[in-house]
C-alpha positions in Angstrom: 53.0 -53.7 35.2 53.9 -52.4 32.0 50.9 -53.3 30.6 48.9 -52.2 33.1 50.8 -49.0 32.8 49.4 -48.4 29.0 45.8 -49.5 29.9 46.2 -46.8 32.7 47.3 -44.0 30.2 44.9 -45.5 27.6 42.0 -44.6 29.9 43.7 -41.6 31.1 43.5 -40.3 27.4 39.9 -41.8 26.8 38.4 -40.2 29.9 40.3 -36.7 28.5 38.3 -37.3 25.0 35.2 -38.4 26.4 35.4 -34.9 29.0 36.3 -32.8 26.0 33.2 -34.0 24.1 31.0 -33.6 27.0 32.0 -29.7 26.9 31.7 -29.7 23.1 28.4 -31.3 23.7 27.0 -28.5 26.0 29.2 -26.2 23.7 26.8 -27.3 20.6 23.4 -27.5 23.0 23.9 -23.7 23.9 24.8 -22.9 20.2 21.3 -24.8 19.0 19.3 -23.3 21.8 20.9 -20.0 20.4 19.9 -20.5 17.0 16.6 -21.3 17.7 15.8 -17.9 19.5 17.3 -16.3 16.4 15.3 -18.2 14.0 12.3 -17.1 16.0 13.0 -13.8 15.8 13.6 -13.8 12.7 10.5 -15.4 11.8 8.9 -12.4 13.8 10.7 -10.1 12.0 9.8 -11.5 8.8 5.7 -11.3 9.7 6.5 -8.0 10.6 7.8 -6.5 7.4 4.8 -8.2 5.3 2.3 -6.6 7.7 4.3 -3.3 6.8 3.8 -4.1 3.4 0.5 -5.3 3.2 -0.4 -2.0 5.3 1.7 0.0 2.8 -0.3 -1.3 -0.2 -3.2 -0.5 1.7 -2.1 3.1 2.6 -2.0 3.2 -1.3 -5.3 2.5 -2.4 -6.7 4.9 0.3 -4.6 7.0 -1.1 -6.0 6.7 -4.6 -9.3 6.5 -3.4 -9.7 9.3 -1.7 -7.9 11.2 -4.3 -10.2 9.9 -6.6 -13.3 11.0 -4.5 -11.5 14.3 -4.2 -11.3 15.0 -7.5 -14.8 13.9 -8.3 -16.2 16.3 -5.6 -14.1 18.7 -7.1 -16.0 18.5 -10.5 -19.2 18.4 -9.2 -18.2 21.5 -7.5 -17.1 23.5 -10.3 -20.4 22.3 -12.3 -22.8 23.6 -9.8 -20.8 26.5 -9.5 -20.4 27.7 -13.5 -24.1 27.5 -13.8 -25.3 29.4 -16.8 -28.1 31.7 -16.2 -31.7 30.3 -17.7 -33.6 32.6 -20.2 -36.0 33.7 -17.5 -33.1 34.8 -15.1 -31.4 36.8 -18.2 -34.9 39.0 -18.4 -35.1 39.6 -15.0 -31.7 41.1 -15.5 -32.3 43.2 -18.5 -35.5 44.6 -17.0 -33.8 45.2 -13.9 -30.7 47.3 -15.7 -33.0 49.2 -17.7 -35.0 50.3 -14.7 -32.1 51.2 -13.5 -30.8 53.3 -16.6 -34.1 54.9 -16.9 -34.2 55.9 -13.5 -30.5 56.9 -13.2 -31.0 59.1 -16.5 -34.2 60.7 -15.0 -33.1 62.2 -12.3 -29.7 63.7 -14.4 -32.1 65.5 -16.8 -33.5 67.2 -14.0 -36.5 64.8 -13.1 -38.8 65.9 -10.7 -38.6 69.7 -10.5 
C-alpha cells in the first residue's frame, strides 16, 4: 500500500496545482477583460484630445480671420471717414462764411435803420 499511498498524495498534490491554476486562469481572464475596457477607453480618450486639438487650431484661424476682417473694416472705415473736402465743397464754404460775415457785420454797423 505504500505505493499506492504516494500515487494517492501525488494526485492529491496535482489536483491542488491543477485547482490553483484554474483560479489563476480566471484570475488572468478577468485581468485581460480588464485591460481591454481600459485600452478602449483610452483609445476614446485619445480621439478625444485630438478633436480638442484639431477644434483648437480651428478656434485659431477664426480667430485670426476675423481679426483680420476686423481690422480691414476698420480701415476702410477711417478712409471714408477722413475724407478731404473737394474744391467745389471748399467754395461753398468760403461763400457761405463770407455771407455770413457780411451779414453779421451789417447789422453791427447799424444796418437797416
Amino acid at each position: 500500500m505504500n505505493g499506492d499511498d504516494g500515487a494517492y498524495d501525488r494526485g492529491v498534490a496535482a489536483g491542488e496545482i491543477a485547482q490553483r491554476l484554474a483560479g489563476h486562469d480566471e484570475h488572468l481572464a478577468k485581468i485581460n477583460g480588464s485591460m481591454d475596457r481600459v485600452a478602449d477607453r483610452l483609445d476614446t480618450l485619445v480621439l478625444a484630445v485630438q478633436r480638442l486639438g484639431d477644434a483648437m487650431a480651428a478656434d485659431r484661424a477664426t480667430v485670426v480671420t476675423t481679426a483680420s476682417a476686423l481690422k480691414d473694416a476698420d480701415e476702410a472705415r477711417r478712409a471714408t471717414d477722413v475724407r478731404h473736402w473737394t474744391p467745389f465743397q471748399r467754395g461753398i464754404a468760403v461763400l457761405g462764411a463770407a455771407a455770413a460775415i457780411a451779414t453779421v457785420i451789417y447789422y453791427a454797423l447799424g444796418g437797416r435803420t
